[in-house]
ZARO-793821 format. One line per field, with one value per residue: residue in three letters; x, y, z of N, C-alpha, C, O in turn. Coordinates in steps of 0.02 Angstrom, whole numbers, plus 50000, padded with zeros to 5 digits. Each point is the difference from the previous one (the first is absolute). Layout:
N
tifi: (Ala/...) .
n.x: (X/...) .
n.y: (Y/...) .
n.z: (Z/...) .
ca.x: (X/...) .
ca.y: (Y/...) .
ca.z: (Z/...) .
c.x: (X/...) .
c.y: (Y/...) .
c.z: (Z/...) .
o.x: (X/...) .
o.y: (Y/...) .
o.z: (Z/...) .
//
This chain:
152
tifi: (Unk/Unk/Unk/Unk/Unk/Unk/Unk/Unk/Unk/Unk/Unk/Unk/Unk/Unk/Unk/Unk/Unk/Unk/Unk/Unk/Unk/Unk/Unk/Unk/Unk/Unk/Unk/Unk/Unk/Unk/Unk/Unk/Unk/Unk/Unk/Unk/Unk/Unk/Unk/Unk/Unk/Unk/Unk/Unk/Unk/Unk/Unk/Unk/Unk/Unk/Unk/Unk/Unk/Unk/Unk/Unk/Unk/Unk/Unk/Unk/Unk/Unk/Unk/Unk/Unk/Unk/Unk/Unk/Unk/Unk/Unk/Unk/Unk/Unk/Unk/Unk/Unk/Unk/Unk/Unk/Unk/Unk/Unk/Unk/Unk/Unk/Unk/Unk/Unk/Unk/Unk/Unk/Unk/Unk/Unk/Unk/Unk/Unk/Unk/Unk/Unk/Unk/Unk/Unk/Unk/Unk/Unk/Unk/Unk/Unk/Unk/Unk/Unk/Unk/Unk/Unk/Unk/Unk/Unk/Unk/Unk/Unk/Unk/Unk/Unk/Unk/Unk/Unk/Unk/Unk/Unk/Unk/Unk/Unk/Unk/Unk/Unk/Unk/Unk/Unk/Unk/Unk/Unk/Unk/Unk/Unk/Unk/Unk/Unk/Unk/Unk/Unk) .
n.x: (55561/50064/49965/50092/50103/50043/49997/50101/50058/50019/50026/50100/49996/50036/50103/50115/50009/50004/50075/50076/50001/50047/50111/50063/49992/50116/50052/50067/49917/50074/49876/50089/49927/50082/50072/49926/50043/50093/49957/50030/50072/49977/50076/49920/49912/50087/49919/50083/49881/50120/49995/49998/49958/50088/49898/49998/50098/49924/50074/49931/49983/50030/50016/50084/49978/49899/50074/50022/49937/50074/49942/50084/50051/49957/50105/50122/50022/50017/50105/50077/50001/50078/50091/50034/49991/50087/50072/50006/50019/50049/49989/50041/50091/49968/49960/49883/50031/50038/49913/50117/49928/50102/49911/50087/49906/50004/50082/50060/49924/50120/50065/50021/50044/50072/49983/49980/50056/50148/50010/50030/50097/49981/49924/49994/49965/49889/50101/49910/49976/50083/49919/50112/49901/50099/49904/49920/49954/50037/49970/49917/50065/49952/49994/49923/50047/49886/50085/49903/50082/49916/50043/49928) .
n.y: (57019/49959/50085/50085/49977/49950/50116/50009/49929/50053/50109/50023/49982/50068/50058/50016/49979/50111/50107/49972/50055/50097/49974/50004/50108/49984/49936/50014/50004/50004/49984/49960/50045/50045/50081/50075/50012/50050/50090/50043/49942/49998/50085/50050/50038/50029/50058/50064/50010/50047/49939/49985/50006/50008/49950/49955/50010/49947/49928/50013/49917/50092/50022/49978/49910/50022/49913/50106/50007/49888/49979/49946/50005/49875/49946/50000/49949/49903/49944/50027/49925/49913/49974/49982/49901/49949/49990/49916/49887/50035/49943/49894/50014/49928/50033/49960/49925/49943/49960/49948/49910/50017/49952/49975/49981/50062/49955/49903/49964/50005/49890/49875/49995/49989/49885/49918/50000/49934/49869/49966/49982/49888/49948/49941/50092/49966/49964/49922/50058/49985/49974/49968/49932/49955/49929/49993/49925/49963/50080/49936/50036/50103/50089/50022/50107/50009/50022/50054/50068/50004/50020/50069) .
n.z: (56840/50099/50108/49993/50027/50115/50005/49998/50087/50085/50031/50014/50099/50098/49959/50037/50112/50020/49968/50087/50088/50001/50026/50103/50076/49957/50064/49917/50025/49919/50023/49926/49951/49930/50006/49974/49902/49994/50004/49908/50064/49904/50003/49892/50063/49997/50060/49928/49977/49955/50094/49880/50111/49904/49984/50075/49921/49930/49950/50087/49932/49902/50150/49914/50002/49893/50023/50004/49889/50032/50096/49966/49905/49963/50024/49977/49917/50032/50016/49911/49941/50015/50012/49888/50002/50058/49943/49906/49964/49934/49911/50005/50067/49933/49918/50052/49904/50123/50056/49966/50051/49964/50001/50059/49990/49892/50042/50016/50026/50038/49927/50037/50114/50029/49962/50082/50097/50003/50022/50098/50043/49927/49976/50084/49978/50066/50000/50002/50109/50041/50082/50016/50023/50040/49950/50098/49933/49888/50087/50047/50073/50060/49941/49963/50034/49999/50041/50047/50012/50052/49881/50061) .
ca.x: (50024/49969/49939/49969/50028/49938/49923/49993/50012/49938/49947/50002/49984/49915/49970/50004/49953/49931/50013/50004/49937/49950/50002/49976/49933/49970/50024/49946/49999/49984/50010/49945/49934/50013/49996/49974/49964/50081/50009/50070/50010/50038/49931/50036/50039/49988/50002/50026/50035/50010/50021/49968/50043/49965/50031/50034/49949/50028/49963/49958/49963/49950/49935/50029/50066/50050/50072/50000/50057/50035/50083/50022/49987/49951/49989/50015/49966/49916/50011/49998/49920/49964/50015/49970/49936/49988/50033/49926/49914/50032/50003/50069/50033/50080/50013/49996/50027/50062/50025/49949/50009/50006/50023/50010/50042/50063/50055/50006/49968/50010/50026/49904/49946/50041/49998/49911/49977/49995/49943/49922/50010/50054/49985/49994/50058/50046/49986/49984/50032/50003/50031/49997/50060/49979/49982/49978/49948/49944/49922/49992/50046/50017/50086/49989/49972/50030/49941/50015/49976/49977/49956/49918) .
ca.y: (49991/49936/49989/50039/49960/49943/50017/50006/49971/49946/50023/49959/49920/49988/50020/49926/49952/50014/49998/49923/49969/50039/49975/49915/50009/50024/49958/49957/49947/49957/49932/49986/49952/49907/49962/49983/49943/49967/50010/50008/50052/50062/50052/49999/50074/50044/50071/50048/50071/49984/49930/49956/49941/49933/49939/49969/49949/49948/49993/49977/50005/50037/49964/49921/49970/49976/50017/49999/49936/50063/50023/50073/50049/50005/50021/50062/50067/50007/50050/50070/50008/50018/50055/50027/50001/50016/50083/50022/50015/50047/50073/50013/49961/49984/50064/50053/49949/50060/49941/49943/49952/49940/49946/49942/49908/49994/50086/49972/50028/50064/50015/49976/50050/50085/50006/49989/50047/50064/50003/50022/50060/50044/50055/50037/50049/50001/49930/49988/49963/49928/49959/49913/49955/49950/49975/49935/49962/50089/49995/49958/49978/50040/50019/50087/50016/50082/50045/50066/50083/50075/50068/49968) .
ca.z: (49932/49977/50003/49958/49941/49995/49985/49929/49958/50010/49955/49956/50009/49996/49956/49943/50009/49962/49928/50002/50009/49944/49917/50011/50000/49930/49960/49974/49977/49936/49975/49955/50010/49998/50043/50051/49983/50026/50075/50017/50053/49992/49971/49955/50008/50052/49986/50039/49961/49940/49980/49998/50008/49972/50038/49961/49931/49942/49942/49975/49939/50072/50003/50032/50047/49942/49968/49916/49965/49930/50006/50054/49966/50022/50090/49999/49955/50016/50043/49980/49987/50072/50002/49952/50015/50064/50001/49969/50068/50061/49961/50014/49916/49989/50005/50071/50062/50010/50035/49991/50020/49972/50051/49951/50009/49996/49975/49949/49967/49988/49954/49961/50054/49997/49946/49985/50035/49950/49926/50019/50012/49942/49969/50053/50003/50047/50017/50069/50047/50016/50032/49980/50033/49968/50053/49967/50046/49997/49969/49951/49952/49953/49980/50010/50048/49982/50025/49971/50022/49938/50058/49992) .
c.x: (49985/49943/49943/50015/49949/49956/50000/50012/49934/49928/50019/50019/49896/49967/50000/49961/49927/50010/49985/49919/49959/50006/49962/49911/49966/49995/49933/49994/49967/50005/49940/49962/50034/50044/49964/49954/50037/50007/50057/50014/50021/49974/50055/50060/49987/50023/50022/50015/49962/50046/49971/50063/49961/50014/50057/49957/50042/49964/49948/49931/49933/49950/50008/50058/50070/50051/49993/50073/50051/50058/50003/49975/49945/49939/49983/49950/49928/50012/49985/49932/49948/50004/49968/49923/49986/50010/49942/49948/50040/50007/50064/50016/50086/50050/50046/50043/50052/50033/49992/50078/49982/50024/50002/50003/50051/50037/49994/49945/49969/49990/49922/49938/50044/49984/49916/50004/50012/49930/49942/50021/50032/49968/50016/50071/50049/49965/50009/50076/49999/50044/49970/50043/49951/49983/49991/49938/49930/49928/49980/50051/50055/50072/49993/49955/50006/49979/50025/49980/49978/49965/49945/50011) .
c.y: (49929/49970/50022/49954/49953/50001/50038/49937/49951/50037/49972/49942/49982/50052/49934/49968/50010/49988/49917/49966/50032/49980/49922/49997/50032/49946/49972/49923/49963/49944/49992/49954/49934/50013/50003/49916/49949/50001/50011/50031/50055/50048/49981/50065/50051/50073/50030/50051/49991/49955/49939/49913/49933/49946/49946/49961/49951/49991/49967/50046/50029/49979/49925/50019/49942/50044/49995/49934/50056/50013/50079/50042/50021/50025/50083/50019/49982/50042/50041/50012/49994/50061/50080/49994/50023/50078/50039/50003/50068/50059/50009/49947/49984/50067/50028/49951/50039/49938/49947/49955/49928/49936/49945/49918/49985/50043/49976/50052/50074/50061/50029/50045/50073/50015/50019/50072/50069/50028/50040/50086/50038/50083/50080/50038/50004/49924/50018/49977/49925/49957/49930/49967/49913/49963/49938/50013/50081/49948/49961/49948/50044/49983/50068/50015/50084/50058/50068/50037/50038/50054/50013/50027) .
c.z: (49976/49985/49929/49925/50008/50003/49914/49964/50011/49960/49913/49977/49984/49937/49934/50010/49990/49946/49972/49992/49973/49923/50004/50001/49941/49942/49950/49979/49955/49978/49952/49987/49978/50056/50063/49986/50004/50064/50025/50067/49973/49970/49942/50011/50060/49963/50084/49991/49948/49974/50010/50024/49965/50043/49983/49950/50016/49959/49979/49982/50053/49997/50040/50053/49964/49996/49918/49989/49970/50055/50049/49939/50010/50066/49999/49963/50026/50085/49996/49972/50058/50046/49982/50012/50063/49981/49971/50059/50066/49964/49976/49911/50032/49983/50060/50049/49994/50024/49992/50052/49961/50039/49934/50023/50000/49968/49928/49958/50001/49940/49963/50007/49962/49917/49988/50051/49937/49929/50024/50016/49964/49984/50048/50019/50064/50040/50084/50016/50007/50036/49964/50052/50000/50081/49979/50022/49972/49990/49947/49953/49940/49992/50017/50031/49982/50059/49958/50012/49956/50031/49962/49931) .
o.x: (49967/49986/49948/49953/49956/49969/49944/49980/49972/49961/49954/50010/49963/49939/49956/49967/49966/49975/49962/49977/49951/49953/49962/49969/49941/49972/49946/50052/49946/50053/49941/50024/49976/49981/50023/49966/49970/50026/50011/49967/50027/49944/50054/50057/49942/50046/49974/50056/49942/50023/49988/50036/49951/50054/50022/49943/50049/49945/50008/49985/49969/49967/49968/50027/50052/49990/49987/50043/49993/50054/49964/49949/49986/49945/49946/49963/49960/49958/49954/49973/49950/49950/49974/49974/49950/49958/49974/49976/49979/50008/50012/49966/50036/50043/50057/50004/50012/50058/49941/50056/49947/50060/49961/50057/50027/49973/49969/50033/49945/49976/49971/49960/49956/50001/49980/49966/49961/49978/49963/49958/50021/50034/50007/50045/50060/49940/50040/50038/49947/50057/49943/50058/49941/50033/50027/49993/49967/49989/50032/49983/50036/50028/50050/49952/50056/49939/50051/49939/50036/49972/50006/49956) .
o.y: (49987/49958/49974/49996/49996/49947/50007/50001/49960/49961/49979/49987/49971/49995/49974/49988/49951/49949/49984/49964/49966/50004/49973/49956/50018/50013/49984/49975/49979/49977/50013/49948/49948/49954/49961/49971/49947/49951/49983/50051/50032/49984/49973/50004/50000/50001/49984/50024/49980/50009/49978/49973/49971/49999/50012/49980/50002/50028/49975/50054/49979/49981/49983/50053/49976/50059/49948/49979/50057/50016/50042/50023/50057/50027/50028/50039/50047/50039/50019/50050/50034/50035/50035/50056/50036/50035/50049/50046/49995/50054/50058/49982/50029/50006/50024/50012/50039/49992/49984/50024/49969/50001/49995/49982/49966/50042/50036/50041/50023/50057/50050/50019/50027/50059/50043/50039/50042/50052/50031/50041/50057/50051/50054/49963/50014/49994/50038/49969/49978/49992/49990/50015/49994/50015/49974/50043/50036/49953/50012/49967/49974/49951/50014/49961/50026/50009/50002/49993/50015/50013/49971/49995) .
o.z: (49949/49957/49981/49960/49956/49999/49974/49941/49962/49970/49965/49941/49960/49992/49967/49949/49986/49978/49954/49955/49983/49960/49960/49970/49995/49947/50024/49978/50020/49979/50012/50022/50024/50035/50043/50043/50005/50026/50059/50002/50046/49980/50014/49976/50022/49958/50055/50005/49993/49944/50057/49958/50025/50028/49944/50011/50036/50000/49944/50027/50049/49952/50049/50013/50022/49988/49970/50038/49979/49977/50026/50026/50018/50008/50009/50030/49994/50022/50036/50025/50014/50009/50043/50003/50004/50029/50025/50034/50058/50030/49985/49952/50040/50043/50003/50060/49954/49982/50010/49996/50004/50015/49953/50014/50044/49964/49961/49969/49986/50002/49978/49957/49967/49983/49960/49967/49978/49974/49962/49983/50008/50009/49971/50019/50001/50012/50026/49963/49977/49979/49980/50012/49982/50050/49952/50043/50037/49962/49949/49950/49957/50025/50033/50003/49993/49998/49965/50002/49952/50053/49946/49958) .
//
């Protein structure tokens, strides 16, 4: 009886673990021509399925490693356009995001970031999920940091 339980629990142990490594050996990977010209370590996005994982953004001016002027509002909305372009070259749109990760500099500017994210997703009937929590020390100097999930 025991023997028979640890040889079923162990066939699915080792069934999860193909499933595991079959989505991982499917994975795609997307990086677009400014930044492979940036050289960034990172792909702009990975595909699993039919979900597109965005990398993390910040805000600079596509193409540079320039932080846009103007502020956390600012940050955010070329975020989100960045973004938006990565989703285009993939066949995808802002629309299809279900998930977004907001990392902030500082909390303080919570209020600021939640006003420029609502403007960009106003129009849209059912608003993405969202985690926000606050760090120090984002990429380039940012105040914001976005990653986001969509599906293709």
């Amino acid at each position: 009886m025991i023997h028979s339980l640890t040889i079923k629990i162990l066939s699915i142990l080792i069934l999860f673990g193909a499933c595991s490594t079959q989505a991982y050996n499917d994975a795609e990977y997307f990086v677009s021509e400014k930044s492979k010209e940036l050289n960034f370590p990172f792909s702009d996005a990975s595909i699993v399925g039919n979900i597109i994982y965005v990398s993390g953004q910040v805000g600079t001016e596509p193409g540079t490693r320039k932080i846009v002027d103007g502020g956390i509002n600012a940050e955010t909305i070329q975020i989100l356009n960045n973004i938006e372009m990565i989703l285009n070259d993939l066949g995808s749109n802002s629309d299809k995001i279900f998930k977004c990760l907001c990392m902030l500099e500082d909390i303080n500017d919570y209020t600021e970031m939640n006003k420029a994210y609502t403007m960009f997703f106003n129009s849209r009937r059912n608003l993405p999920s969202r985690s926000t929590f606050a760090g120090s020390g984002l990429a380039l100097g940012a105040k914001i940091e976005i990653e986001c999930w969509a599906t293709k």
